[in-house]
C-alpha positions as CSV (number, residue, x, y, z in Angstrom):
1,X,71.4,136.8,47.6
2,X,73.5,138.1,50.0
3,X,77.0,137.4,50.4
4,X,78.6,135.3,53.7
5,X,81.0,137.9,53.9
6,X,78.8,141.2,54.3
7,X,78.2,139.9,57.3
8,X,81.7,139.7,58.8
9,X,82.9,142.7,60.1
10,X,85.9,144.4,58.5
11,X,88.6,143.3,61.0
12,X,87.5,139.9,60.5
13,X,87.6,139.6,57.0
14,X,91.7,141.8,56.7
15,X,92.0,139.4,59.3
16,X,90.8,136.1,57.5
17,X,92.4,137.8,53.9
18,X,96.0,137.6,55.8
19,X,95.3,134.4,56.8
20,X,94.9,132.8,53.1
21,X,97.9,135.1,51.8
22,X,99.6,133.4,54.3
23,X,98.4,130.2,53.9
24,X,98.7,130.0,50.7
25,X,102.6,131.9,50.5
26,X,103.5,128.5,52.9
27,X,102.0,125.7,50.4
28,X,104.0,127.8,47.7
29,X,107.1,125.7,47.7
30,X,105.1,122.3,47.9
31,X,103.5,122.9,44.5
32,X,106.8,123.5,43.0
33,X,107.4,127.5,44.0
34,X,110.8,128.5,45.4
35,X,111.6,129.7,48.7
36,X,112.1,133.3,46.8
37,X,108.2,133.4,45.9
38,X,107.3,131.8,49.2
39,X,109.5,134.7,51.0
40,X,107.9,137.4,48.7
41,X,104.6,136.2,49.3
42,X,104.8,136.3,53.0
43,X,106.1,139.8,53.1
44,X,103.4,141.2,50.8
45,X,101.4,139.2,53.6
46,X,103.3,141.3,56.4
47,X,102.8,143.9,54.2
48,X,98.7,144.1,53.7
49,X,98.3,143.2,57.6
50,X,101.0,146.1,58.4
51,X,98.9,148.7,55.9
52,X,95.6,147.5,58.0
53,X,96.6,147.7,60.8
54,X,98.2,151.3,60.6
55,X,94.5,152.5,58.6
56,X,92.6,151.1,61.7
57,X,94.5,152.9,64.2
58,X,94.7,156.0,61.8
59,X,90.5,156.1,62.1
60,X,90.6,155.3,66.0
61,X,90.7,158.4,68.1
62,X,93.2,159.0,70.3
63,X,93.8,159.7,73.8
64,X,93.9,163.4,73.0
65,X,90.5,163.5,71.6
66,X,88.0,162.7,74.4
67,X,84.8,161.4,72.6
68,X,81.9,163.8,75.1
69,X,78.4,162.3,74.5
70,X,76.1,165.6,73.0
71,X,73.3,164.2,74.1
72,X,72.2,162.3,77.5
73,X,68.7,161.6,78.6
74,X,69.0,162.2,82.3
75,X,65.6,160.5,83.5
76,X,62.5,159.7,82.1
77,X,58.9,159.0,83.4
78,X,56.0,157.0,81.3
79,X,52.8,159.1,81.8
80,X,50.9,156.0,80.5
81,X,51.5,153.4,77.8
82,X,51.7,155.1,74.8
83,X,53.0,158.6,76.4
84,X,56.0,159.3,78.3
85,X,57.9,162.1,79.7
86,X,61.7,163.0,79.4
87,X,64.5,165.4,80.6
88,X,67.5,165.6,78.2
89,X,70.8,167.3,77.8
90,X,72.0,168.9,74.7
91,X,75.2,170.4,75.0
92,X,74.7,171.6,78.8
93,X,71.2,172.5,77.7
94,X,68.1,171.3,79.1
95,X,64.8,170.0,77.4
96,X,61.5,168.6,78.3
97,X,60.3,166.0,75.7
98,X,56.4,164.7,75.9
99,X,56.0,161.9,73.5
100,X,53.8,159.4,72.4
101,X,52.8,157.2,69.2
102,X,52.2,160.1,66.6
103,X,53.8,163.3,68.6
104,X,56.7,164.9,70.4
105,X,56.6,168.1,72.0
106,X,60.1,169.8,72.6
107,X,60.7,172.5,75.4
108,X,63.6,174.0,76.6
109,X,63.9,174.1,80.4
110,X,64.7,177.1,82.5
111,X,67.9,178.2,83.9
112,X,67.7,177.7,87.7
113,X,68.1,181.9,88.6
114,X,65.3,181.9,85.9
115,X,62.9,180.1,88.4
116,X,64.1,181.8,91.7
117,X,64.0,185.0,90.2
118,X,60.4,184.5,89.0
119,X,59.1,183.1,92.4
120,X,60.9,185.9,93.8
121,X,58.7,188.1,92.0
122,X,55.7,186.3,92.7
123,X,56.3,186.7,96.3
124,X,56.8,190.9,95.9
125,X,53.8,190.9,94.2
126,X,50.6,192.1,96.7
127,X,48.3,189.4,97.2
128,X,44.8,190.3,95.6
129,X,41.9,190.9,98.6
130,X,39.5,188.5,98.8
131,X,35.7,189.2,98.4
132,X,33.7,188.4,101.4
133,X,30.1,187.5,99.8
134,X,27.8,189.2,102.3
135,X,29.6,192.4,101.7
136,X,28.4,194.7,98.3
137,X,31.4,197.0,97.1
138,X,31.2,200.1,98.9
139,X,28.2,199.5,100.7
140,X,28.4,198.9,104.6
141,X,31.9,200.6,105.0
């Protein structure tokens, strides 16, 4: 069976822990403590919450440590409704993913000056002649 408190988040249950320390440190003198043990007991209290509270911020980054998502999907486009198309970002890389129910198909995009230089090429290259039906090769010149 699972417990009430694996639910709670951390911070709520160091937070809910200080509490009953605390509590229970101020009904210490009514059931026949002294003020010594009720003192002690509210500065182990100060104590735990003081230890908690520095581990927290110890695991929170910084300001000096800016937290730079490694991966962004920049757009994406449902070819139909199990398959989908999508541009992502992987470290200032970029992919095309095609996906569906039972694949994925991963390729890496080009770099811009990849592209221009290509259709530059195409555009250099002589254009093939075109066949005119009526007219055999060499014959009729």
């Amino acid at each position: 069976m699972k417990s009430v408190l694996s639910s709670v988040s951390p911070r709520a249950r160091l937070l809910a822990a200080g509490a009953l320390v605390l509590g229970l440190s101020a009904l210490g003198p009514l059931g026949g403590l002294s003020m010594t043990s009720a003192a002690r007991g509210l500065l182990g209290a100060l104590a735990l919450g003081g230890l908690g509270w520095w581990l927290r911020r110890r695991g929170a980054p910084g300001p000096e440590v800016p937290q730079v998502a490694r991966l962004h999907v920049v757009s994406r486009a449902g070819l139909s409704p199990r398959c989908g198309l999508a541009l992502v970002e992987v470290d200032g890389r970029s992919f095309l993913v095609a996906f569906g129910d039972s694949f994925a198909e991963i390729r890496e995009t080009q770099e811009p000056e990849d592209v221009f230089a290509r259709a530059l090429a195409q555009a250099r290259r002589p254009m093939p002649r075109r066949r005119v039906p009526w007219r055999g090769k060499g014959v009729g010149r």
